[in-house]
Backbone of each chain as nested JSON, in Angstrom:
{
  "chains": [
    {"id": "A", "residues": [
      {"number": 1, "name": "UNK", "atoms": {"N": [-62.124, 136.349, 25.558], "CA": [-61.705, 137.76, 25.372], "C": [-60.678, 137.877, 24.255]}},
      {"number": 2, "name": "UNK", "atoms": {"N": [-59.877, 137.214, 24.47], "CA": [-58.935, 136.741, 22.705], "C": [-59.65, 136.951, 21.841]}},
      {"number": 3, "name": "UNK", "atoms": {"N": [-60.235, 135.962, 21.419], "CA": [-61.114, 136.189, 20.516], "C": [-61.841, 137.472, 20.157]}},
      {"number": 4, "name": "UNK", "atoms": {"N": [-62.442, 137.825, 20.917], "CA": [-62.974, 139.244, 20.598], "C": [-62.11, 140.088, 20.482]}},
      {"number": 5, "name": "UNK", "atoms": {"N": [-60.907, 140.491, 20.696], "CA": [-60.117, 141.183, 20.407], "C": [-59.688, 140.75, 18.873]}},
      {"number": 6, "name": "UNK", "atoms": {"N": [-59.359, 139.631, 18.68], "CA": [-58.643, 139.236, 17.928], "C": [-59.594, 139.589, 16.315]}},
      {"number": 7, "name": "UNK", "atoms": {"N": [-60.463, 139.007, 16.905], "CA": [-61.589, 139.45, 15.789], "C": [-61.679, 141.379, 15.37]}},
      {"number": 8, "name": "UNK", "atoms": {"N": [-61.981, 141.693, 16.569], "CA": [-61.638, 143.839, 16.239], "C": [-60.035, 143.86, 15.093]}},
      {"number": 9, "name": "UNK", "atoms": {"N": [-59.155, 143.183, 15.844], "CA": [-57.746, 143.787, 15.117], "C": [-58.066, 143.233, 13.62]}},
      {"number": 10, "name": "UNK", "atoms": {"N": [-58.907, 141.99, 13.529], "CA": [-58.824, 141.142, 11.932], "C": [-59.729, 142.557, 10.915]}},
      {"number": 11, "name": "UNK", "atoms": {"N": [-60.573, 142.819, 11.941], "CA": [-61.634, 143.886, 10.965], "C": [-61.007, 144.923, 10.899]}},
      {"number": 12, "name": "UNK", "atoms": {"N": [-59.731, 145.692, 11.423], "CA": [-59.514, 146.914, 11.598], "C": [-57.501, 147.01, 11.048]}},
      {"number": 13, "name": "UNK", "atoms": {"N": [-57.07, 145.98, 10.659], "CA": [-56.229, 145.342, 10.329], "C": [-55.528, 146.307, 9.821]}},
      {"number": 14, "name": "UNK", "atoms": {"N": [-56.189, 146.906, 8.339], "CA": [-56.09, 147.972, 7.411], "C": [-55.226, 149.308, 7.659]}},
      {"number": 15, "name": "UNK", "atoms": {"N": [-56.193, 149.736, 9.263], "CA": [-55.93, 151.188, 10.277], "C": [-54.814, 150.914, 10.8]}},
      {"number": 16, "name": "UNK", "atoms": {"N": [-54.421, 149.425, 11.283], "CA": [-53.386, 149.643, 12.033], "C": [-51.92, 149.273, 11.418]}},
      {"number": 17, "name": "UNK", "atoms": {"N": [-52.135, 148.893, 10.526], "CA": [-51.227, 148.63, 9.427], "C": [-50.185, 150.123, 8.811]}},
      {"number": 18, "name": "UNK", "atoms": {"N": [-51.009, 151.084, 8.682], "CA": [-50.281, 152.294, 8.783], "C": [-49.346, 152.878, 10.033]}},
      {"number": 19, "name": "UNK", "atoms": {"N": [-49.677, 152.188, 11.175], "CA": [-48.438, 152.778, 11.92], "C": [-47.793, 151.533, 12.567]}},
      {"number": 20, "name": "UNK", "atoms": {"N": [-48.053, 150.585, 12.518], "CA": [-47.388, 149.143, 13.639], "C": [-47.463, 147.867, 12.324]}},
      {"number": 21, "name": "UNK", "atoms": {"N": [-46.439, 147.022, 12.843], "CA": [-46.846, 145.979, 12.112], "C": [-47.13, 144.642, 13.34]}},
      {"number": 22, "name": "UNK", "atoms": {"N": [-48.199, 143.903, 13.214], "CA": [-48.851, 143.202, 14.036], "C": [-48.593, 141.94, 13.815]}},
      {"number": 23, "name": "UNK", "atoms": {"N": [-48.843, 141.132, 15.067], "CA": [-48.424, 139.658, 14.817], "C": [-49.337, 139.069, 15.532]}},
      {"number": 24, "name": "UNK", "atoms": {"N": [-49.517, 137.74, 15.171], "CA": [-50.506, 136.99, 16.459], "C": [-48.981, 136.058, 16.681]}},
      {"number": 25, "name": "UNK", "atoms": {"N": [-48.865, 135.515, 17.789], "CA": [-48.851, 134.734, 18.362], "C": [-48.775, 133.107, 19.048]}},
      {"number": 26, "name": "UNK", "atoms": {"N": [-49.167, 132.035, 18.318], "CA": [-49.422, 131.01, 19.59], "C": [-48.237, 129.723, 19.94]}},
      {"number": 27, "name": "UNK", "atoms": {"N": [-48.697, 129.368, 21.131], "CA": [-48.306, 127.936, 20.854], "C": [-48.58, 126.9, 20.053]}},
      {"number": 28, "name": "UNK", "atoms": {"N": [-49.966, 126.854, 19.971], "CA": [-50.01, 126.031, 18.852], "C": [-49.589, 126.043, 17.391]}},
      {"number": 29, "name": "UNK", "atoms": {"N": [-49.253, 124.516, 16.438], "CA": [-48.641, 124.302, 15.698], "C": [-49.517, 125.169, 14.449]}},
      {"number": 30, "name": "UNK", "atoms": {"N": [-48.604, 125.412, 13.305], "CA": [-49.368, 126.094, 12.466], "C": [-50.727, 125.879, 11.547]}},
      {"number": 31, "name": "UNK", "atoms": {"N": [-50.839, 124.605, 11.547], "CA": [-52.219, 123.714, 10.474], "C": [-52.884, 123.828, 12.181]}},
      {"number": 32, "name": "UNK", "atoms": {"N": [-53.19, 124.003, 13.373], "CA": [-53.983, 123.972, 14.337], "C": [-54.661, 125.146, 14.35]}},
      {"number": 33, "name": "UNK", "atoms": {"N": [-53.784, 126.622, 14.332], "CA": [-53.576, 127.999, 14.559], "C": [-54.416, 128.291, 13.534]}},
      {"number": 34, "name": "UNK", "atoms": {"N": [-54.003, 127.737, 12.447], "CA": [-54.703, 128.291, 10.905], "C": [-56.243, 127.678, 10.974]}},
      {"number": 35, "name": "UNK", "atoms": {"N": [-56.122, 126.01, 11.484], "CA": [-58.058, 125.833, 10.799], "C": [-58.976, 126.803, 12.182]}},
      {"number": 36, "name": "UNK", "atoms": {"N": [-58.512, 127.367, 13.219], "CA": [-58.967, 127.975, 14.291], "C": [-59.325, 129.421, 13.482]}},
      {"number": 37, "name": "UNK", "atoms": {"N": [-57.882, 129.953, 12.996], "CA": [-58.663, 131.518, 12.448], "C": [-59.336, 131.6, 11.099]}},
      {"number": 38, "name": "UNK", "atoms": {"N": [-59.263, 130.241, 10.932], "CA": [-60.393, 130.273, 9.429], "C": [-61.842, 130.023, 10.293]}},
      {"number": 39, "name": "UNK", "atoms": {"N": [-61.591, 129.416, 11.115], "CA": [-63.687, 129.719, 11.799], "C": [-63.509, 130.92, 12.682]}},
      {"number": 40, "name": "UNK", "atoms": {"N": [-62.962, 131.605, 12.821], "CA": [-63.252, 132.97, 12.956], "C": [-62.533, 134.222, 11.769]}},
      {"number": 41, "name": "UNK", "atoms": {"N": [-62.828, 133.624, 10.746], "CA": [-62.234, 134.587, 9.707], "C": [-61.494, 135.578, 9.624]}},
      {"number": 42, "name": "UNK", "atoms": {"N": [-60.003, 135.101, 10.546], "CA": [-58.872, 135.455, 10.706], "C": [-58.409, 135.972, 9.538]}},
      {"number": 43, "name": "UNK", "atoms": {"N": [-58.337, 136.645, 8.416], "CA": [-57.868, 136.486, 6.947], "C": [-56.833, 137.145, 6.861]}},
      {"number": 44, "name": "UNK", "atoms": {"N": [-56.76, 138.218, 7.751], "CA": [-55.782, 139.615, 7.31], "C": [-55.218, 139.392, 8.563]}},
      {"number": 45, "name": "UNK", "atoms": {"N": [-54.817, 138.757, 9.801], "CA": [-53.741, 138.681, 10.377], "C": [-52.626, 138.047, 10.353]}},
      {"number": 46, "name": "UNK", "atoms": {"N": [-51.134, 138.195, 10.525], "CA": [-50.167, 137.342, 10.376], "C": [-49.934, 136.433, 11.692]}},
      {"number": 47, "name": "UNK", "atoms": {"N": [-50.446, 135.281, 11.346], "CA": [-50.325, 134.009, 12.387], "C": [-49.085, 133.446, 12.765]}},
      {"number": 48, "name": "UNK", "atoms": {"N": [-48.854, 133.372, 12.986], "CA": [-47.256, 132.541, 13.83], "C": [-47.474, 131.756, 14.739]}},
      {"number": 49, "name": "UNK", "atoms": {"N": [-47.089, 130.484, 14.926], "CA": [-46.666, 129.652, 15.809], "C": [-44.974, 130.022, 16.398]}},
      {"number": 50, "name": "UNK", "atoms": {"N": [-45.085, 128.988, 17.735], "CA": [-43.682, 129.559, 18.098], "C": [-43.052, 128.546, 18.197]}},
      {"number": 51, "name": "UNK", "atoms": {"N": [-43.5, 127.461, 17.746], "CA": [-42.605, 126.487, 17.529], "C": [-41.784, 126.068, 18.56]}},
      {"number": 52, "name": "UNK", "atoms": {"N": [-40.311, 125.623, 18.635], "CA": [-39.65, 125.374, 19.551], "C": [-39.035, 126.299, 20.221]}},
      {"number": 53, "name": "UNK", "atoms": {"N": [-38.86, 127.708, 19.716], "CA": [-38.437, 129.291, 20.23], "C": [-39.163, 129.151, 21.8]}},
      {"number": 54, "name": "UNK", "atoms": {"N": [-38.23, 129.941, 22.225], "CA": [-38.43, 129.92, 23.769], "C": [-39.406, 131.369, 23.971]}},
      {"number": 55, "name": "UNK", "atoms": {"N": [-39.399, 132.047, 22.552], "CA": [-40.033, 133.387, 22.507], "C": [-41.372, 133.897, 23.946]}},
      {"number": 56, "name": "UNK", "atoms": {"N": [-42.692, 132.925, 23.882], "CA": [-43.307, 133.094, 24.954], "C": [-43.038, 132.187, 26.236]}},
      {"number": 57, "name": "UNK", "atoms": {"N": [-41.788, 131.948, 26.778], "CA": [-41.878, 131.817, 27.905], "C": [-40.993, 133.102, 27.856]}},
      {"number": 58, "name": "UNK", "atoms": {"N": [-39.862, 133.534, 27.658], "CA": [-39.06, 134.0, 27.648], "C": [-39.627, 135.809, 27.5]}},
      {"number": 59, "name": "UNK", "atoms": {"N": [-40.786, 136.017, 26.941], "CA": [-41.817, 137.241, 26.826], "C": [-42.688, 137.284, 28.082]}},
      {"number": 60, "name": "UNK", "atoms": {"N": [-42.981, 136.42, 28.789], "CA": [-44.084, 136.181, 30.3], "C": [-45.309, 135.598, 29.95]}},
      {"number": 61, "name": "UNK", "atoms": {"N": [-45.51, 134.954, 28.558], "CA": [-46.902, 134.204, 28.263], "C": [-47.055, 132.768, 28.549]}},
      {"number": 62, "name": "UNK", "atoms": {"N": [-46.218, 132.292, 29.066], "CA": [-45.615, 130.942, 29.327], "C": [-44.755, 130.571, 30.103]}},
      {"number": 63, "name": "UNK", "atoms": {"N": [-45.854, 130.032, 31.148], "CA": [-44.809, 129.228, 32.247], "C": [-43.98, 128.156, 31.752]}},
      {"number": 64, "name": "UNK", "atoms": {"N": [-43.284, 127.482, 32.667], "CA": [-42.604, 126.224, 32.619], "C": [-43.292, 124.954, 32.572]}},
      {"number": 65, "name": "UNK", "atoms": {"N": [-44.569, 125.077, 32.876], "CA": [-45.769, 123.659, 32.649], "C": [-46.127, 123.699, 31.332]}},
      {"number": 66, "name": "UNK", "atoms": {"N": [-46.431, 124.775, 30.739], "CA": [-46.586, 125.28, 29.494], "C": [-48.309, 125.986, 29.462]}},
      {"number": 67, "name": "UNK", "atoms": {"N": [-48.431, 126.777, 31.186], "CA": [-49.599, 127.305, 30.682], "C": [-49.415, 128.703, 30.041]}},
      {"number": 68, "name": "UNK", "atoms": {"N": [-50.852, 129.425, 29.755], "CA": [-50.976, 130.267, 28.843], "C": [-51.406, 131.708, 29.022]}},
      {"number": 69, "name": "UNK", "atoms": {"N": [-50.567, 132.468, 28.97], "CA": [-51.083, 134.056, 29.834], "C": [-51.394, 134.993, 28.219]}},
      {"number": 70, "name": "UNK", "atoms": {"N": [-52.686, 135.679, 28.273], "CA": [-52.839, 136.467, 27.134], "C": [-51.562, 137.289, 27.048]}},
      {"number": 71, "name": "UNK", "atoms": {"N": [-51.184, 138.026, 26.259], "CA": [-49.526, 139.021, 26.415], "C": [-49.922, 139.547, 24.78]}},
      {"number": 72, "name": "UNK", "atoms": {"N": [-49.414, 141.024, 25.528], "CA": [-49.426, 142.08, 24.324], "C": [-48.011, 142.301, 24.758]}},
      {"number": 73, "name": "UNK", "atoms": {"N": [-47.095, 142.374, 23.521], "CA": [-45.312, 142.595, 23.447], "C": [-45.433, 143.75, 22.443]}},
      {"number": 74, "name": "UNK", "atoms": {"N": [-44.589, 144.334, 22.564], "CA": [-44.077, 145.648, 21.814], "C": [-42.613, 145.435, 21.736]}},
      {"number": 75, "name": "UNK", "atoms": {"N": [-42.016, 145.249, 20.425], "CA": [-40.662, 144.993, 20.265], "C": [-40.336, 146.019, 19.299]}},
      {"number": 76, "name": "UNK", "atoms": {"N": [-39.192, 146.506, 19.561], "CA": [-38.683, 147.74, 18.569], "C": [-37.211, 147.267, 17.938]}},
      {"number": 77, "name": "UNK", "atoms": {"N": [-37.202, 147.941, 17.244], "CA": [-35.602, 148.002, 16.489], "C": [-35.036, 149.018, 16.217]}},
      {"number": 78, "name": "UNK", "atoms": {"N": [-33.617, 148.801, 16.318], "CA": [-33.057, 149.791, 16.57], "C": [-32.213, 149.637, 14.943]}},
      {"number": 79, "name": "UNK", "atoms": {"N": [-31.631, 151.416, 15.032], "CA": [-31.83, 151.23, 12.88], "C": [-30.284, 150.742, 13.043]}},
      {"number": 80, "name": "UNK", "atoms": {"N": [-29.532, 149.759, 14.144], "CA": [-28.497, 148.913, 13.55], "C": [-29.079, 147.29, 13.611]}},
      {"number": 81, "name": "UNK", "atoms": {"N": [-30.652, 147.565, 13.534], "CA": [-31.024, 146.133, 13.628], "C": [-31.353, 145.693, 15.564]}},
      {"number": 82, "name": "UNK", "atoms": {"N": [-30.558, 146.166, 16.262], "CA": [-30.908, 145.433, 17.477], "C": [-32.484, 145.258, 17.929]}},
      {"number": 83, "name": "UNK", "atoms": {"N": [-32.718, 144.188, 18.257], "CA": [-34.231, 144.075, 18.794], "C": [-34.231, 144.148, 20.372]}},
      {"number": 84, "name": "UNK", "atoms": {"N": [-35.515, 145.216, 20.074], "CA": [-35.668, 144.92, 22.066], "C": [-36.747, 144.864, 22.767]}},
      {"number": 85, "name": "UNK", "atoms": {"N": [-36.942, 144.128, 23.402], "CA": [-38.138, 144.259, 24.043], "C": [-38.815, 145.421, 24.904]}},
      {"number": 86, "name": "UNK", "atoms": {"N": [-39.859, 146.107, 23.967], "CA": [-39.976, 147.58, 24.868], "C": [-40.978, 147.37, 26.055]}},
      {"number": 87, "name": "UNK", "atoms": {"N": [-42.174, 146.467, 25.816], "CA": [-43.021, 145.886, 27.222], "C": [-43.579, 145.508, 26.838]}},
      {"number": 88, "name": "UNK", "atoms": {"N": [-44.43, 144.252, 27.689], "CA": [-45.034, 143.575, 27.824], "C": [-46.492, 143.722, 28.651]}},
      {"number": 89, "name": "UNK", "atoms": {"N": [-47.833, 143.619, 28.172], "CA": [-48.54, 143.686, 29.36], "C": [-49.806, 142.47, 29.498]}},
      {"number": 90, "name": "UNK", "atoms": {"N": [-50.378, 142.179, 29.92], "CA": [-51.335, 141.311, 30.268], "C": [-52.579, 141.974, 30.051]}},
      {"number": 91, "name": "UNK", "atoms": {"N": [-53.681, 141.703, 29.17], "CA": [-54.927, 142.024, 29.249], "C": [-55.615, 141.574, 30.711]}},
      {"number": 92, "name": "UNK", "atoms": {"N": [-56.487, 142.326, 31.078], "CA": [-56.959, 141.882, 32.49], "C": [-58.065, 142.694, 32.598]}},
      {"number": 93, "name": "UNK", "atoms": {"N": [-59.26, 142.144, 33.089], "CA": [-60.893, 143.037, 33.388], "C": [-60.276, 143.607, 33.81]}},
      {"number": 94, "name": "UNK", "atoms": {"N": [-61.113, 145.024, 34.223], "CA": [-61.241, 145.921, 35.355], "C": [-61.6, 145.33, 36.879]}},
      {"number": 95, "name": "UNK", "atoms": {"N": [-61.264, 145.919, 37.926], "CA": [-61.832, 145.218, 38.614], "C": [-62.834, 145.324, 39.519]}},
      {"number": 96, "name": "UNK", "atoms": {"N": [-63.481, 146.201, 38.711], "CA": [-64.625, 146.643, 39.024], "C": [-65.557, 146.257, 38.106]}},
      {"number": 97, "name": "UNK", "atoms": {"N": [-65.211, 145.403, 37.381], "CA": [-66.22, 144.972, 35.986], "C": [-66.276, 143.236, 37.007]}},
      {"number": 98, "name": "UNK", "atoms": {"N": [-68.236, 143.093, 37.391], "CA": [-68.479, 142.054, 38.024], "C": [-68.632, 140.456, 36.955]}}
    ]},
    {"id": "B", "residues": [
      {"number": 1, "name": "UNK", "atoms": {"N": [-60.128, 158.739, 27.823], "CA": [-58.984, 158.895, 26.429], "C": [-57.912, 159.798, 26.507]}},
      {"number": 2, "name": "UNK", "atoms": {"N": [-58.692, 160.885, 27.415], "CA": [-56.971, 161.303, 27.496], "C": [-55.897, 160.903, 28.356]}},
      {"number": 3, "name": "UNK", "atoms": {"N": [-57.032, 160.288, 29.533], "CA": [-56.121, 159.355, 30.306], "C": [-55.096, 158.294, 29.565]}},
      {"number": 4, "name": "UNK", "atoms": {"N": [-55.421, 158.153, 28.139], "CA": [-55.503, 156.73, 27.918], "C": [-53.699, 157.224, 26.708]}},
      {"number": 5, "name": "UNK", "atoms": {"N": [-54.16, 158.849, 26.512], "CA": [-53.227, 159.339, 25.704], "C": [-52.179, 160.1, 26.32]}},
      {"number": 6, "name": "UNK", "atoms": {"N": [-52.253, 160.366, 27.596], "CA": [-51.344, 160.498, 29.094], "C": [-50.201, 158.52, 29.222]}},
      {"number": 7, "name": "UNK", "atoms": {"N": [-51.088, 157.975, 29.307], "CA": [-50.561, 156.833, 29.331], "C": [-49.344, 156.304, 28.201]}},
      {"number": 8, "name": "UNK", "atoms": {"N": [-49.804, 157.035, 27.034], "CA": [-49.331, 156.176, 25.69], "C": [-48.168, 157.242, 25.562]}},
      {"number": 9, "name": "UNK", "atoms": {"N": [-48.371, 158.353, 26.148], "CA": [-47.04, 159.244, 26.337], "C": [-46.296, 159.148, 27.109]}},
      {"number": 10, "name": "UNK", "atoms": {"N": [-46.306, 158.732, 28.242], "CA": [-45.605, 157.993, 29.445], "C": [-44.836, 156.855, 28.721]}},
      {"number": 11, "name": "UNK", "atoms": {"N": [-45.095, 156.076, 28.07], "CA": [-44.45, 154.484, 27.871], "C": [-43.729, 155.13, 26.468]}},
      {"number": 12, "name": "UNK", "atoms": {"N": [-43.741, 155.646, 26.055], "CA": [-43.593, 156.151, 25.163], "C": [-41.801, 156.668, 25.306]}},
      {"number": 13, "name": "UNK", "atoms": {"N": [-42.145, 157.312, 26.995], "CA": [-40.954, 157.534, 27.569], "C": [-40.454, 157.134, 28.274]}},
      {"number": 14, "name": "UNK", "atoms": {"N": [-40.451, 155.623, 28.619], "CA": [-40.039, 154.815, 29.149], "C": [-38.593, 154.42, 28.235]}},
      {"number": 15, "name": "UNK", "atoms": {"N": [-37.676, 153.909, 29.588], "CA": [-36.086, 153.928, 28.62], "C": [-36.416, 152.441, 27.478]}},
      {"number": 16, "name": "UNK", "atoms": {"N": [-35.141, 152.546, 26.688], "CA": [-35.407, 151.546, 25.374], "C": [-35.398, 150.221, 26.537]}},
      {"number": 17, "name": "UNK", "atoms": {"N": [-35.666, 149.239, 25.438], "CA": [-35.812, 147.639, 26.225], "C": [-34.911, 147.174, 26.196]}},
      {"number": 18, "name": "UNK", "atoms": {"N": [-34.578, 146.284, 27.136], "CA": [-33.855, 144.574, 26.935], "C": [-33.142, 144.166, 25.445]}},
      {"number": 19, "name": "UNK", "atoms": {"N": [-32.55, 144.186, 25.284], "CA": [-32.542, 143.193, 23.493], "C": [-32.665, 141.729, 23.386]}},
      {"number": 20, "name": "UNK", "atoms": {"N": [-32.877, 141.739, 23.001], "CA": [-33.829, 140.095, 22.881], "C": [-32.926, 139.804, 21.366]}},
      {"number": 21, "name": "UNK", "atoms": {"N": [-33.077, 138.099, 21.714], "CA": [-32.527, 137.601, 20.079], "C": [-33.291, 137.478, 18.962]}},
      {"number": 22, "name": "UNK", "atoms": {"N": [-32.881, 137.405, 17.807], "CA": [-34.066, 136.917, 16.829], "C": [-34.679, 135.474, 16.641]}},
      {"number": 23, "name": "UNK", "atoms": {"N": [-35.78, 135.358, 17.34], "CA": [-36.312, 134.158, 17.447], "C": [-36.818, 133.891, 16.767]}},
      {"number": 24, "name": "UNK", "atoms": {"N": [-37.203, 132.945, 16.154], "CA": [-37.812, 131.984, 15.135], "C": [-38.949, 131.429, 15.039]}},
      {"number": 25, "name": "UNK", "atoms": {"N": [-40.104, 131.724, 14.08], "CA": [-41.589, 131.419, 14.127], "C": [-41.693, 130.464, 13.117]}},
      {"number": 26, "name": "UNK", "atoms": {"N": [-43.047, 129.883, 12.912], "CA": [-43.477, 128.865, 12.034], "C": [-44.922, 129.714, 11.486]}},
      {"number": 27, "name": "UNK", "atoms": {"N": [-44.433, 130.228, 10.294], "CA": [-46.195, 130.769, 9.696], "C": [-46.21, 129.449, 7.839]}},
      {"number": 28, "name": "UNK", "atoms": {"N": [-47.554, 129.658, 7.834], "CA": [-48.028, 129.333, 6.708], "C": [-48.125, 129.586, 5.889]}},
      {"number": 29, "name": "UNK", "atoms": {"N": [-48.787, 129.474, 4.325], "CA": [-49.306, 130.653, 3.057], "C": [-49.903, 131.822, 3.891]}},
      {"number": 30, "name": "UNK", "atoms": {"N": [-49.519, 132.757, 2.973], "CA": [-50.04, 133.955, 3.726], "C": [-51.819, 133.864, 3.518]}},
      {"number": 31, "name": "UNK", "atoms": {"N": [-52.584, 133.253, 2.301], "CA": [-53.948, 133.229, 2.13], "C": [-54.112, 132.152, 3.468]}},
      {"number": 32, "name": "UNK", "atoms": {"N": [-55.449, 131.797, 3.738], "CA": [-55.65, 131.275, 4.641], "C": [-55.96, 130.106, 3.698]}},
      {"number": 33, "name": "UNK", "atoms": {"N": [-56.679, 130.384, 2.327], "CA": [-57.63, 129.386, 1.457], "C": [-56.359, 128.802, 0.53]}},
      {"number": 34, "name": "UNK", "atoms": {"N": [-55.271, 129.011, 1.135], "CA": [-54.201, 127.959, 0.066], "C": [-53.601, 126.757, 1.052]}},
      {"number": 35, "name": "UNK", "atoms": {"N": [-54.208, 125.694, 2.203], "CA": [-53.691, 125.077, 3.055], "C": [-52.938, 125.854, 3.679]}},
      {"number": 36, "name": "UNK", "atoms": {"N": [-52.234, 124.466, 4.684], "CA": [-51.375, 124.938, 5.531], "C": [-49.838, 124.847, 5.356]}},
      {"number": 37, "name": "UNK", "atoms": {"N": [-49.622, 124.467, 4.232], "CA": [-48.339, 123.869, 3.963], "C": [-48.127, 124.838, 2.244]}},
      {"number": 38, "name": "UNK", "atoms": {"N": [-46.525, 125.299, 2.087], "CA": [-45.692, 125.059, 3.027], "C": [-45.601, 125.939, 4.257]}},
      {"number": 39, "name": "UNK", "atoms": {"N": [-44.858, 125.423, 5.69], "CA": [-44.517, 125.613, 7.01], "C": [-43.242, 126.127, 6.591]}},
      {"number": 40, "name": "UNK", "atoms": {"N": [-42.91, 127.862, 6.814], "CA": [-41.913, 128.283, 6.613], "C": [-41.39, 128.727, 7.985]}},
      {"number": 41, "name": "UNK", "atoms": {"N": [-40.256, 129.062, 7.798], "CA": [-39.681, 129.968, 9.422], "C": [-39.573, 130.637, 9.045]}},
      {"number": 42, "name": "UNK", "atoms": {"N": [-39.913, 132.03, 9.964], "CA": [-39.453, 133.253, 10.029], "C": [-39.326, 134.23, 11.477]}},
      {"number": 43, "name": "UNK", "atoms": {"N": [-37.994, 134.821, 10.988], "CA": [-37.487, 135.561, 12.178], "C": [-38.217, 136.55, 12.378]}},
      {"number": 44, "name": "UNK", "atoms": {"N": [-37.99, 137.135, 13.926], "CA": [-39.022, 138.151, 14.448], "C": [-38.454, 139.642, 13.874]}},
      {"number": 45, "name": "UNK", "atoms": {"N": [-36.993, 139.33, 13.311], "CA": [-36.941, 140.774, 12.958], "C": [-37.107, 141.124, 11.102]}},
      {"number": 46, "name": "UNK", "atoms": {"N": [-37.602, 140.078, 10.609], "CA": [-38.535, 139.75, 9.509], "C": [-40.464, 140.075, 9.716]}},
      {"number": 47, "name": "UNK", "atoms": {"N": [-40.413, 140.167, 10.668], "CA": [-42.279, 140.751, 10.775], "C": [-41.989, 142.637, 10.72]}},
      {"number": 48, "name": "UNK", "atoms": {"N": [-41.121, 143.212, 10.809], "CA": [-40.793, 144.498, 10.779], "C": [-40.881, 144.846, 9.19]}},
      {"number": 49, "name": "UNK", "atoms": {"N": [-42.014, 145.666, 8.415], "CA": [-42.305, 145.592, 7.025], "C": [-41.462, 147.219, 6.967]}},
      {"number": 50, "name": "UNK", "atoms": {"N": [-40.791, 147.873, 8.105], "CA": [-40.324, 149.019, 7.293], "C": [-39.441, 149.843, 8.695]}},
      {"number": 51, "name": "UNK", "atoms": {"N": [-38.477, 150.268, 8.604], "CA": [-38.055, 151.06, 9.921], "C": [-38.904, 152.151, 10.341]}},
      {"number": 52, "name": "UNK", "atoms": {"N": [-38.341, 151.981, 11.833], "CA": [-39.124, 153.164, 12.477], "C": [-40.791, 152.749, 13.055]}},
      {"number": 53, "name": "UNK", "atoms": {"N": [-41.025, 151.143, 12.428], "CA": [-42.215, 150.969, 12.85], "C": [-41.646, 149.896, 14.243]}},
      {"number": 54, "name": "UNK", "atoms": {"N": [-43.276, 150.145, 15.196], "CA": [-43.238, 148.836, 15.728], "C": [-43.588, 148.153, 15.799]}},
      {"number": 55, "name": "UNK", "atoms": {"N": [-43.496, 146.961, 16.562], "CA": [-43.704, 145.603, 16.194], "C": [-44.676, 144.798, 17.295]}},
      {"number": 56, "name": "UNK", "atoms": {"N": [-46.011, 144.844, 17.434], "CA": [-47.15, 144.322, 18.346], "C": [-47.091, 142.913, 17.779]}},
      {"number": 57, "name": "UNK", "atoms": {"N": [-47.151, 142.22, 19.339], "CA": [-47.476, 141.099, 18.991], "C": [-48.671, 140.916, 20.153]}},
      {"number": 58, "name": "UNK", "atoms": {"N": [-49.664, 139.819, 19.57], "CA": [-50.513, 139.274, 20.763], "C": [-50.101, 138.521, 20.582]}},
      {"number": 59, "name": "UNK", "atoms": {"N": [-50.219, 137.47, 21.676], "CA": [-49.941, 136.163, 22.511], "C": [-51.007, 135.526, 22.481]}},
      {"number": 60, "name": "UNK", "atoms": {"N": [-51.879, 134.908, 22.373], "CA": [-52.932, 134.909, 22.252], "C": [-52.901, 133.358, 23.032]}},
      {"number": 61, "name": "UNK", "atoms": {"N": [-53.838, 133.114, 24.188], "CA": [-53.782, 131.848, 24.702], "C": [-54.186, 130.724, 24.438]}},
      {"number": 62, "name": "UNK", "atoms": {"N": [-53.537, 129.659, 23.258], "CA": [-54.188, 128.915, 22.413], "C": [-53.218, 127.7, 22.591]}},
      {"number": 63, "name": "UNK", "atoms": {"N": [-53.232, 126.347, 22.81], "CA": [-52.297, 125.682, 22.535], "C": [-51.285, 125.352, 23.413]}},
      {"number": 64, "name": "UNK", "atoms": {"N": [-51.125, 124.099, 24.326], "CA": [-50.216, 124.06, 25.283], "C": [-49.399, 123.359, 24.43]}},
      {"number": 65, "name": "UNK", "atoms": {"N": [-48.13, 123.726, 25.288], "CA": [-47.246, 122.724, 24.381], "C": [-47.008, 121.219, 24.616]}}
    ]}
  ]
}
């Protein structure tokens, strides 16, 4: 399901670029992250690793074992600079989708 | 959809967040077709290209540590 999402935002990149600025995400290291969205022709998203930042455990995408929860974050700033975390949510079927 | 634009007005009005620190990422050349190196850092309040915008991130589940 990543993926397919990830792929919509790469094609639509352009649209959303006028009102948000977008980020991917991962744990993995950056030469891992990168040969992954070059076979899905990632081109126009900004990739990030998180390196040693505590960023996704500390966001709810990451437990303490180091597993892996999809997470959409919305972070804002405030115009003296403060960052804040406005929410967080989890992609998840319906549950009515069998 | 309008449910969906009921929703996006609701959170919308939800009080401001938490403040969080500026944490520190690892991105690459911005082309994909120039390698992977160099491995730069950059802060999260460096992905913000202009005020007043916000700032989506996916998480995307890739990579244990």
């Amino acid at each position: 399901m990543c993926t397919a999402w990830l792929d919509s935002f790469n094609g639509v990149a352009h649209h959303l670029a006028q009102n948000i600025d977008l980020a991917v995400v991962a744990a993995a290291d950056p030469s891992t992250l990168r040969a992954h969205a070059r076979t899905r022709g990632w081109d126009k998203l900004r990739l990030l690793s998180a390196g040693d930042s505590a960023f996704k455990y500390d966001l709810g995408s990451e437990d303490r074992e180091g597993n892996q929860d999809s997470t959409i974050s919305v972070v804002t700033r405030d115009s003296d600079g403060t960052l804040r975390h406005f929410y967080s949510v989890h992609p998840r079927l319906a549950e009515d989708i069998q | 959809m309008k449910q969906r634009e009921r929703c996006a007005e609701l959170r919308w009005g939800l009080p401001k967040g938490a403040t969080i620190r500026d944490y520190e990422f690892l991105e690459g050349p911005a082309s994909l077709d120039k390698g992977d190196e160099p491995v730069r850092k950059v802060r999260l309040s460096k992905l913000f290209t202009a005020p007043d915008r916000a700032l989506v991130i996916y998480q995307m589940m890739y990579g244990k540590r």
